[in-house]
N, C-alpha and C positions, 0 to 999 in steps of 0.2 A: 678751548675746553679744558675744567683741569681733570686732575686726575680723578676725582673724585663722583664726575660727571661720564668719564671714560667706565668706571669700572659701575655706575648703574647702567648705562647702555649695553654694554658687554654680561652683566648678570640678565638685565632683559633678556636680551637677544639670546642667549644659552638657555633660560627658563621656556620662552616661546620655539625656540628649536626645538625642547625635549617632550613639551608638551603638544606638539606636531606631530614628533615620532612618535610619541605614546599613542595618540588619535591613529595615528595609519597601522600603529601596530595591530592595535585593539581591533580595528576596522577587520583587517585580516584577520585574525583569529577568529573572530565573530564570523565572517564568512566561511572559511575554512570549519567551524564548527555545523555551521547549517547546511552545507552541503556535506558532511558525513552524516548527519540525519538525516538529510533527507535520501541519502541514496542509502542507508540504511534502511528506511523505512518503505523505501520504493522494494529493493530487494524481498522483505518481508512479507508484501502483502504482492509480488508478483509470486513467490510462492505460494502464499495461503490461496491466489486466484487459481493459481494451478492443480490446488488441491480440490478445492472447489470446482472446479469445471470436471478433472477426473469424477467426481462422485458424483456430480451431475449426469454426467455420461452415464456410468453406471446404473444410477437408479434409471435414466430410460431405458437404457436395457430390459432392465431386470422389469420396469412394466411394459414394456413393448412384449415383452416374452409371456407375460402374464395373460395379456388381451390375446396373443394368439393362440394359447394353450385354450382360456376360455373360447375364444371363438370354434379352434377345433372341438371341441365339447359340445356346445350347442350345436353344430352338425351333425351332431349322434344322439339327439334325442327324439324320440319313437312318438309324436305329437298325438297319434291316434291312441298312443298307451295312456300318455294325457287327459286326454279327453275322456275315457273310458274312467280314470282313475277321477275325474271332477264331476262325475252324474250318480 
């Protein structure tokens, strides 16, 4: 081989070396970027559920408490005073 044949194989081999590295680098970064979104985005929306369930809760409460107030209500109403009041 002369010289000249040495130093295309040896620029090959260095251009295909760093353009390997560059691939696995990139590769990594790109992964390392989508798993900070995604556990970003996990994190996010495990709170926003958790907001969401709290007010969920809440509003049954709050018509659970509704329907029993009504319920005790209509146990106090005089049906004969009713009746009296619709003739």
């Amino acid at each position: 081989m002369t010289s000249r044949q040495i130093g295309l194989v040896y620029g090959f081999l260095t251009w295909a070396i760093s353009v390997w590295a560059l691939v696995i680098m990139l590769s990594m970064l790109t992964t390392s970027i989508f798993s900070a979104v995604g556990s970003t985005l996990g994190s996010v929306l495990s709170i926003a559920g958790k907001r969401v369930e709290t007010g969920a809760s809440e509003i049954g409460d709050l018509v659970s408490r509704g329907f029993d107030k009504i319920i005790g209500e209509v146990g106090s109403v005089d049906t004969n005073d009713l009746t009296d009041q619709t003739n």
